[in-house]
N, C-alpha and C positions, 0 to 999 in steps of 0.2 A: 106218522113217525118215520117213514123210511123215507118220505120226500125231505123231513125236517135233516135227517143223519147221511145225507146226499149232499143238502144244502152245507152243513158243516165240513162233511169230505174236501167240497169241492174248497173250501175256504182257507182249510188246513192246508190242501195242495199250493192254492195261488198265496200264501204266507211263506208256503218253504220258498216257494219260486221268487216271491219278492221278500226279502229279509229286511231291506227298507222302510217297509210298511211301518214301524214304530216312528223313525224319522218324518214321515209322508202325515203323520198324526200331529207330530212336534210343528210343522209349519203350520196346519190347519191351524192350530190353539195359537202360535202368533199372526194370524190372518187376524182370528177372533180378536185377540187382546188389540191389535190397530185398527180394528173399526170401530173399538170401542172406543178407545185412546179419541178418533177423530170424531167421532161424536160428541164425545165433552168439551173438546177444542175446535168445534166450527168446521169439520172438514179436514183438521193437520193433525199427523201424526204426535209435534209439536207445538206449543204457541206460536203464534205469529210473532213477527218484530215488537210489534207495536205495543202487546201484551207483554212480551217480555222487556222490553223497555217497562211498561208501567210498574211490573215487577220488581226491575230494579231498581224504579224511583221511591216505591214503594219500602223495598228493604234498606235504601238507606236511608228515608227519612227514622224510619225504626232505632236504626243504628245508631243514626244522632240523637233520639233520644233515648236509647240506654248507653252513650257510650261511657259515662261515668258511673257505671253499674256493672258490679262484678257478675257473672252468668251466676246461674245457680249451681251448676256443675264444677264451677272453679276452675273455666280451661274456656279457650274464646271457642264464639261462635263459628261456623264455616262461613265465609262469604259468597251474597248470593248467585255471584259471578261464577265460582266454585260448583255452587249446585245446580247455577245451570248450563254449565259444561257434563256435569255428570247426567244428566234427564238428558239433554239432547244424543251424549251417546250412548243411554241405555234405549233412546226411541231409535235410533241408528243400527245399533245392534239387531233389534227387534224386526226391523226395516229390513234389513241383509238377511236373516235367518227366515220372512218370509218370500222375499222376491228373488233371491241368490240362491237358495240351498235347492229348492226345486229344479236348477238349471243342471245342479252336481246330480242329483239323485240315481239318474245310472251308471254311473259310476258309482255311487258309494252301495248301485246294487252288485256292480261286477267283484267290489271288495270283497262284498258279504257271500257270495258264489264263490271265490275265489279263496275264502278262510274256514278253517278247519273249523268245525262246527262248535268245538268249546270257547273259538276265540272269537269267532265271527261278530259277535255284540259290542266287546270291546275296540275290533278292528275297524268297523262301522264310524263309533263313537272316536276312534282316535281322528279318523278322515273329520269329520266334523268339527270336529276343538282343532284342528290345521286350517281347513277350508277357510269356517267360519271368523278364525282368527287373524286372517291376512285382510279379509274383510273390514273387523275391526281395525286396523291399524291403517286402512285407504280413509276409513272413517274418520279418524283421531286427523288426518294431513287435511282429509276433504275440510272440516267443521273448522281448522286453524285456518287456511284460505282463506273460508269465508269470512273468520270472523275480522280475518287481515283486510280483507276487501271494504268491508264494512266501515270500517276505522279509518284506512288511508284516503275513500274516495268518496262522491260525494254520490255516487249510484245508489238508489234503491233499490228494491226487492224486485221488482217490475224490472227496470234496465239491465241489473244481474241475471236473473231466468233469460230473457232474450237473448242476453250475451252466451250464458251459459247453453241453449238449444242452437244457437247458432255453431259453436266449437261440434255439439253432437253430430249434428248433422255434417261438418265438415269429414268428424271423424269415421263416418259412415263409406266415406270414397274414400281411404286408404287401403292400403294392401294391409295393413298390421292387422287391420278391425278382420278383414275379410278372412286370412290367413286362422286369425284367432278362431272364429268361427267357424272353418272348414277344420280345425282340429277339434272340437268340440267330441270328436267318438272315440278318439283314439286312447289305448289303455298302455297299463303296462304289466308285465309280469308279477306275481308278489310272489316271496317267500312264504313257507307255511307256517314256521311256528318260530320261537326263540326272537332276540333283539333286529335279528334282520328283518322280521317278520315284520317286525314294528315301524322300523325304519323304514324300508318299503312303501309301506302302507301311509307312512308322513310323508314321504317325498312325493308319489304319487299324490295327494293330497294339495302338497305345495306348487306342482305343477297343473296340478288342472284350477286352482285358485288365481294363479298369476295369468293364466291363460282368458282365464272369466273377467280379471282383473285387466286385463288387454281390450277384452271385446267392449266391457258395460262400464266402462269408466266412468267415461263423459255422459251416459243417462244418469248412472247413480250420482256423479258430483252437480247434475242437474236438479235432480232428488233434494240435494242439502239447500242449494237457493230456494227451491219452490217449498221449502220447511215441512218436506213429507206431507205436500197434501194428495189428498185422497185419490182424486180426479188424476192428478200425474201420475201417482205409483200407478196408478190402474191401467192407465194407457201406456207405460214403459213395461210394464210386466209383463203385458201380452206381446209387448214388440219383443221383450230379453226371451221369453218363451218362445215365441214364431220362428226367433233365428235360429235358438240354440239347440231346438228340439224336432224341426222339421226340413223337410228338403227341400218344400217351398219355402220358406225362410232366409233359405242363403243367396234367393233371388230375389228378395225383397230388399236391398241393401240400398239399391237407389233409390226408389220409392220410399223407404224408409227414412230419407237425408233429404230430398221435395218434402216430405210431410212435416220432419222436424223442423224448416228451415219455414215453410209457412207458419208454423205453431209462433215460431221465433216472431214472424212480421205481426200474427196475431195479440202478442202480447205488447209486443212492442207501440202496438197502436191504440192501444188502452182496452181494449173490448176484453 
């Protein structure tokens, strides 16, 4: 009983120390839900092209056959171009809250140190609905690109990833990428309580988002060609983690953009 109520102490201790730890749960659960998600999809967080084209062959031959058929609800269907704008960026969403939010996390622990303890849950949760939010809207420009790229040219999926890890890797030797990354610790003061408090705590929020938004662009807009699969998110997560989180990391910047830039010739060669 006193090893068991040691074991609890010491748990209670590292929970004040990391207030986090709720959030640090929330990505775990969408870890889970995308490898479930790419288990039922081959491998993608998403259908592939090909799938979803058959989808849309699929929903509109439907279409033409009921289109002189009132719904049952009395109000038209959504079209399935519609729905699947909407699925690719709830898997997008899902995608950024597992690979992105982990990169914020200390930060959003220095928030929760840094807020008066009745607000600190809320203050946490506001960083997050900021963070996570500028993400979605890199998402909502990334998914219109592609789908622009798609339509105007006559690239497949295959030539886009290659093209897309080649931009990565270019973007790997700029000063912006490196800059972004050697700011990755730095904090800011917050207000304790009342609307500054708040504000604070979003702006803070909106800067280390546009900052992250700097460094993992061009992985994440490489993420939307390769349709969330498994095999990529896995190997960009540990590269956005290596950078973002350690000190050998910030030295891995060229080796990082050799690696992307072979990936690039690998693909590009059919294998």
């Amino acid at each position: 009983m006193r090893a068991a109520d040691a074991c609890l102490a010491r748990a209670g201790v590292t929970m004040r120390w990391h207030p986090e730890w709720r959030i640090t749960v929330l990505v775990a659960v969408a870890w889970f839900a995308l490898l479930s998600t790419s288990v039922s999809h081959g491998g993608h967080v998403r259908p592939s092209a090909d799938r979803a084209t058959a989808a849309e062959q699929s929903a509109e031959t439907d279409h033409r056959f009921h289109k002189h058929r009132p719904s049952e609800a009395g109000s038209p269907e959504p079209s399935a171009g519609w729905n699947g704008s909407l699925r690719a960026l709830s898997a997008w969403t899902l995608m950024a809250l597992a690979m992105m939010v982990p990169v914020t996390l200390p930060a959003i622990r220095h928030v929760g140190l840094n807020s008066i303890r009745r607000r600190r849950q809320w203050a946490m949760s506001l960083y997050l609905i900021v963070y996570l939010g500028v993400w979605i809207v890199f998402g909502l420009l990334a998914l219109g690109a592609h789908g622009l790229l798609e339509k105007s040219t006559t690239l497949g999926d295959r030539a886009l990833l290659a093209f897309a890890l080649v931009v990565a890797a270019g973007w790997q030797l700029t000063r912006y990428k490196r800059r972004a990354v050697f700011a990755c610790r730095r904090t800011v003061p917050l207000p304790p309580t009342g609307f500054r408090a708040d504000v604070g705590c979003a702006r803070f929020a909106l800067k280390q988002a546009l900052r992250c938004v700097t460094s993992c662009w061009a992985l994440m807009g490489a993420m939307v060609v390769g349709h969330g699969s498994l095999v990529w998110m896995g190997a960009f997560f540990a590269l956005i983690l290596t950078e973002e989180l350690t000190l050998i990391g910030r030295r891995l910047l060229l080796p990082a953009a050799a690696a992307l830039a072979a990936a690039a010739g690998v693909v590009a060669v059919g294998f």
